[in-house]
N, C-alpha and C positions, 0 to 999 in steps of 0.2 A: 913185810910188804905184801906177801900173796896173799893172807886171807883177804884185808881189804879190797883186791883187786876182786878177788872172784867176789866177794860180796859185793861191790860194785859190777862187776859182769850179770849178776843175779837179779838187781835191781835194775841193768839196763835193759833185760831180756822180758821183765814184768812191763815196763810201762813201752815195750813194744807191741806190746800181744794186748796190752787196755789200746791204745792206739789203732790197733790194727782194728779190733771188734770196732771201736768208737766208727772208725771209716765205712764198715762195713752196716752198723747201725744209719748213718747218713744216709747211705747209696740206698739202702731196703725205705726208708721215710723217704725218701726224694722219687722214690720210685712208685709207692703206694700216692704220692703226692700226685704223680701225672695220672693215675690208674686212677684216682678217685677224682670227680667234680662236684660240688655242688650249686648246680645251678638255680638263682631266686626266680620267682614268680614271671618277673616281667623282664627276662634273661631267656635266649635260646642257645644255643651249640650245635652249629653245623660241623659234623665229624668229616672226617677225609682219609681213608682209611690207605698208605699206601699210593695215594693218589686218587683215587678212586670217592666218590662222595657215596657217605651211606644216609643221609640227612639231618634232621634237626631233633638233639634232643632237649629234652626237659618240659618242666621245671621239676628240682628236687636233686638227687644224686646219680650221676651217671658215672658208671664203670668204661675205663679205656684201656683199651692196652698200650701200654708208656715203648715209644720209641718206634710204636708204627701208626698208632691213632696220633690226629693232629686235627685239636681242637680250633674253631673260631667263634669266639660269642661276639652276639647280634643283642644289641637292648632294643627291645619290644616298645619303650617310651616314646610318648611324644615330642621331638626336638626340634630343635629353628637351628637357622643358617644365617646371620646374619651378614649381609654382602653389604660391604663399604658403599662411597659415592662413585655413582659411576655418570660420566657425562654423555648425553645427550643431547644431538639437534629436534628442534618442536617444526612442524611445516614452517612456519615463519621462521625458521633458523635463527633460532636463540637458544643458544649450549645452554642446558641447565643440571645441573648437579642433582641426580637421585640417591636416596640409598634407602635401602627396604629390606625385612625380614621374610625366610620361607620357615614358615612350618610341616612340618613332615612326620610319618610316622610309619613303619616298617610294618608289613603288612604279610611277607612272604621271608621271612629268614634265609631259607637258599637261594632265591635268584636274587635278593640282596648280595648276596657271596659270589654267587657265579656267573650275573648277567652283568655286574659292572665292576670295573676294579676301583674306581673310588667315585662313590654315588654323591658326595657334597660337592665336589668340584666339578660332577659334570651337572647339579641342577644348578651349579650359580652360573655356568658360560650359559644354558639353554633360559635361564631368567633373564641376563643381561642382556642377550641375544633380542629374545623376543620384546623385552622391554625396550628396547632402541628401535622395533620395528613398528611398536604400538605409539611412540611418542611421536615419533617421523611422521605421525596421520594426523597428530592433532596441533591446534596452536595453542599458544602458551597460555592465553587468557582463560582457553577450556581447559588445561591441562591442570590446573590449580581446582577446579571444580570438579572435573571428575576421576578423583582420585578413588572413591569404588568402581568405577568401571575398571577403571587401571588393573585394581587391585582381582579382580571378578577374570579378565582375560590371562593374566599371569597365572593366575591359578589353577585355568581351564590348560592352558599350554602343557604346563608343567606336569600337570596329573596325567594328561596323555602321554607323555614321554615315557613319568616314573612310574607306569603301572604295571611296563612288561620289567622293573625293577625289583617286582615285589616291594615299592616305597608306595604308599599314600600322601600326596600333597594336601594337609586338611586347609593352609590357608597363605595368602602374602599379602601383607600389610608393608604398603609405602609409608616409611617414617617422616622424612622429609622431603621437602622440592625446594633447593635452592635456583632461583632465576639469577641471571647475570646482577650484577649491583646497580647498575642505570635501573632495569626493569624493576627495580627492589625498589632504588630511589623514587622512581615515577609512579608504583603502587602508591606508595605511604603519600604522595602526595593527592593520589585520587582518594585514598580514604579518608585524608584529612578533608579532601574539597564536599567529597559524601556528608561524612559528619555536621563541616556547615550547612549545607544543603537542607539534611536531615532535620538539624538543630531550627534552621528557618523557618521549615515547615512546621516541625515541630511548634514552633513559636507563635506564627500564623492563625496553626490550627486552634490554640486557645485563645488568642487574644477574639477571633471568630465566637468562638464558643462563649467568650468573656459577653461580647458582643449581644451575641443571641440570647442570654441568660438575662440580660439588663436590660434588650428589650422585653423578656417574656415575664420579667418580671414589673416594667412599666407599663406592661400592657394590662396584666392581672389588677395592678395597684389601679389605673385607671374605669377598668369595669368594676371592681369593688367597690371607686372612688361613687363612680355610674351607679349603680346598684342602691349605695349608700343615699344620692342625693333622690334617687328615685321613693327608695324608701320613706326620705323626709317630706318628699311632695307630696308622697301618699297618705302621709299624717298627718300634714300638715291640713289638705284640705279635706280630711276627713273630719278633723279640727272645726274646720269653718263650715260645715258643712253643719255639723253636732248646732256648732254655735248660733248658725242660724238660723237652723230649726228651734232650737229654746228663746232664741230674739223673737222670732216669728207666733212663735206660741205664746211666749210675754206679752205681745202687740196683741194677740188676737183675745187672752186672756182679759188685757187694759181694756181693750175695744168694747169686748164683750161686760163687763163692768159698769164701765162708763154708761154702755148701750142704758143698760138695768138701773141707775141713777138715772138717766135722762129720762127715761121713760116715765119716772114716777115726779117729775117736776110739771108744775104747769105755767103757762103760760108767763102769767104773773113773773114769776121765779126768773126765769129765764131772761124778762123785760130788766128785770132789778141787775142781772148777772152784763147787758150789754149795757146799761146806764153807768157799772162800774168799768164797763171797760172801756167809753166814752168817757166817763171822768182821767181813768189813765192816759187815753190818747191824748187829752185834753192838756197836762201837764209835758205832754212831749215838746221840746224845741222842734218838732216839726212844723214844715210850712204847708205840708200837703197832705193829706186825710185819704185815704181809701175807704171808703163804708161797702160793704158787701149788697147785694141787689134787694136780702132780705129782711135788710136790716131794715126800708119805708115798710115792712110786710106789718115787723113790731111795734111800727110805731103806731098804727092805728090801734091795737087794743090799751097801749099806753095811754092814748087820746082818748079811748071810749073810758078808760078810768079816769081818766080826770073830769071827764062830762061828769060823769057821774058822782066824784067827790066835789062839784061845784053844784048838782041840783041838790045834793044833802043840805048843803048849807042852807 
């Protein structure tokens, strides 16, 4: 039974001494682990040495001494605050439900550390704060409208506070404005009455438009109508105009004609031409004769012809 014992003693004394280094390997990695950091880019480390602040390192690896340095990292990033709804009276005293984002951005690593002990909680009392002071000025009808003033004052507030922070305020943006539910209900009813409103006008404005187009377009069709019939007048009696000059030149052509046949007729002729048309008168059913003044003029050379065809014989 002894050898296995000490052989057992042998083995327990081995994975004592693995055990023992294993511990001692731990405690040197755990200790190199405080002693080394490696701090990123947009990462600071305010050291404290002691108690004592020796400031801000980084970025990259920084050496501490484990057990008396006492690190705090600061992220250099842009972050927001998001602050729940918070209520509000408006000068006209109607509670209304706000809630709005701070964006912020660390500007100074140590008096981040050392000027405040928790920098989110005191910009959301100093936002809600002044944001109940700014609302209390206005009423609710503008309060709906000027929601970048709103947002322009909170942020001038704020930056003045968190500057001896070492924080930067870059912005606050009001997400929502809940009004009481009556005030809710009584909008939606002026918007709907707007929209009619609008719609009317809206309606108005074309059927006007409609209006003015059909007269501008009767009016056009009428001077063209104008235009048109002027145009026909002016053909028309250029027309007659043509025409009765070529009538006129016909007649005077006829005239002239005739003139040149008469001319070359004599007496005789002429006596023969009213004898024929005494014979036509002659068979008219008329009871009453017109003879012209010149027609006793012809009848004497008619008479001096027949004298004379009577002393022939």
């Amino acid at each position: 039974m002894l050898p296995p014992l000490v052989v057992g003693q042998a083995g327990g004394t081995e994975i004592f001494w693995w055990l023992f280094y294993l511990i001692i390997l731990l405690i040197v990695l755990s200790i190199i682990a405080k002693a080394i950091k490696i701090v990123r880019e947009y990462e600071r480390i305010v050291v404290f040495r002691l108690g004592r602040l020796l400031g801000a390192k980084g970025p990259g690896i920084v050496f501490l001494i484990p057990f008396i340095d006492k690190p705090i990292k600061v992220d250099l990033r842009e972050s927001y605050i998001s602050v729940s709804h918070q209520t509000c009276i408006t000068k006209d005293n109607a509670p209304t439900d706000i809630d709005f984002i701070i964006y912020y951005k660390v500007v100074d690593p140590v008096s981040s550390v050392i000027q405040v002990q928790d920098f989110k909680g005191a910009a959301v009392g100093i936002a809600t704060t002044t944001l109940r002071a700014v609302v209390g000025d206005i009423m609710l009808d503008d309060l709906l409208a000027k929601r970048e003033e709103i947002n322009k004052i909170l942020r001038t507030k704020l930056d003045e506070v968190t500057e001896r922070w070492g924080v930067k305020v870059t912005g606050v943006e009001i997400r929502e404005i809940l009004p009481p539910r009556a005030v809710q209900d009584a909008m939606i009813r002026q918007m709907a009455a707007e929209r009619d409103r609008r719609a009317m006008v809206t309606e108005a404005d074309g059927k006007r438009q409609s209006a003015i187009l059909v007269a501008q377009g009767e009016k056009e069709s009428a001077i063209l109508k104008a235009e048109g019939q002027k145009q026909a007048a002016i053909l028309r009696a250029e027309g007659d105009m043509q025409a009765a000059i070529l009538r006129a030149k016909g007649y005077a052509e006829a005239l002239r004609l005739v003139y040149e046949a008469a001319s070359k007729i004599d007496h005789k002729t002429i006596a023969i031409q009213y004898l024929e048309a005494l014979k036509e008168i002659g068979r008219s059913p008329a009871t009453k004769y017109i003879f012209p003044m010149e027609f006793m003029g012809l009848l004497k050379p008619i008479s001096e012809f027949i004298g004379k065809a009577a002393e022939g014989e």
